[in-house]
N, C-alpha and C positions, 0 to 999 in steps of 0.2 A: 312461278308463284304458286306459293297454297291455297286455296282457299277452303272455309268449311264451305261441310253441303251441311243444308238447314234442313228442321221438320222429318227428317227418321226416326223412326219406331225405334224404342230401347231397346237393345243398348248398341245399338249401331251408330258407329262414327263414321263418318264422310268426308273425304277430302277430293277436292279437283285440282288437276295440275293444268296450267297454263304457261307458254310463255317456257323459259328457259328458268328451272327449278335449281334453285340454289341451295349451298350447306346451311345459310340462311333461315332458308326456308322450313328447312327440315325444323334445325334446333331449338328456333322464337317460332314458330306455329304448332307444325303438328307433332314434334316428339312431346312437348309439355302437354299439348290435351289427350293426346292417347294415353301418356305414362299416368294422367290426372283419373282418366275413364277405366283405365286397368287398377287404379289404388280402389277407385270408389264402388264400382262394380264386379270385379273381378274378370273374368272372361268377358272380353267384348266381340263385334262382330263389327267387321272392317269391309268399308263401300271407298275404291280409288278407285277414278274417273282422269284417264289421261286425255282432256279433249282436246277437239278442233285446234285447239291454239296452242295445244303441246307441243315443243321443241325439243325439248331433250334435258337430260340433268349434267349438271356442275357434276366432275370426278367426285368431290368430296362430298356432296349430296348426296352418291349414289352408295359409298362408302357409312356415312349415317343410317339410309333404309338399311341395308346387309346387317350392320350391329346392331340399331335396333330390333332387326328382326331377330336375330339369333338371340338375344338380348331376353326377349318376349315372347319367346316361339311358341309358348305353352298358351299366352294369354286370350290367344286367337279364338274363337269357334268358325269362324268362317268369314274369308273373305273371298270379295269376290272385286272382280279390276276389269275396267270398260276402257279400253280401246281400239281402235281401230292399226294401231302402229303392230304391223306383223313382228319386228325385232323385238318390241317388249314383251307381245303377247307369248311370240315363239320362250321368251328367255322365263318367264313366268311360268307356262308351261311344262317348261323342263325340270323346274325347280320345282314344282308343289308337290309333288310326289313324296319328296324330303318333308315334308310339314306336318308336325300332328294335325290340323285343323283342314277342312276341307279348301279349297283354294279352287275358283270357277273363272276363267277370262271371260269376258261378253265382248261384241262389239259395242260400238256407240247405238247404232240404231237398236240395240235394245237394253238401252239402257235402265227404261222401266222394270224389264224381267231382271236382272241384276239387282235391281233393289230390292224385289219380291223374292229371290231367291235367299240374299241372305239375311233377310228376317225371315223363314219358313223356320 
C-alpha cells in the first residue's frame, strides 16, 4: 500500500510504502498525484519512505516506478528514499548516479533528516 505523507513544505510529495505494494497502488495513488504535482508545479521534490511494514513490490509495480521514472526523469529536483531494506537501498544506490536530480537514501531512524534534506 501507498500512502501520502501529510504536511511537507512545497513542493515536496511523500509517499510511504507498507505492506506488499501493488501495480495498484502505483496507478490509482501515486502516479496520478505526482503526474498532478509535476502539471501544476513543475519540478517537484520526492520524500519515499519504505517502512517497518514494507514487504516488497508486485513485478508490475516495480515495472510502473522504472517507467515512471524514466518517464519524468527531468521533473525531479531531489529525492530522497528512507529505508532500512539494504536490497533497495543497495539497488537505489547504484541507480542515482544515472539521474539528473540528486537522489540521497536515509535510513528510517533518520527519517527527519531526509525530510530536511530534501526541502534544503
Amino acid at each position: 500500500m501507498l500512502t501520502p505523507i501529510w504536511g511537507l513544505p512545497e513542493p515536496i510529495i511523500g509517499y510511504e510504502a507498507s505492506g506488499h505494494v501493488t501495480n495498484a497502488d502505483y496507478k490509482e495513488r501515486m502516479i496520478p498525484a505526482l503526474e498532478k504535482a509535476i502539471a501544476e508545479k513543475g519540478k517537484i521534490r520526492f520524500l519515499f519512505v519504505l517502512g517497518e511494514a514494507f514487504e516488497g513490490y508486485e513485478p508490475t509495480a516495480m515495472w510502473d516506478d522504472t517507467f515512471f521514472g524514466l518517464k519524468h526523469m527531468k521533473d525531479f529536483e531531489r529525492i530522497a528514499v528512507v529505508t532500512d531494506d539494504s536490497l533497495y537501498a543497495g539497488a537505489i544506490r547504484l541507480f542515482a548516479p544515472m539521474m539528473p536530480c540528486e537522489v540521497k537514501v536515509f535510513p528510517l531512524a533518520d527519517r527527519d533528516a531526509a525530510k530536511a534534506w530534501v526541502a534544503e
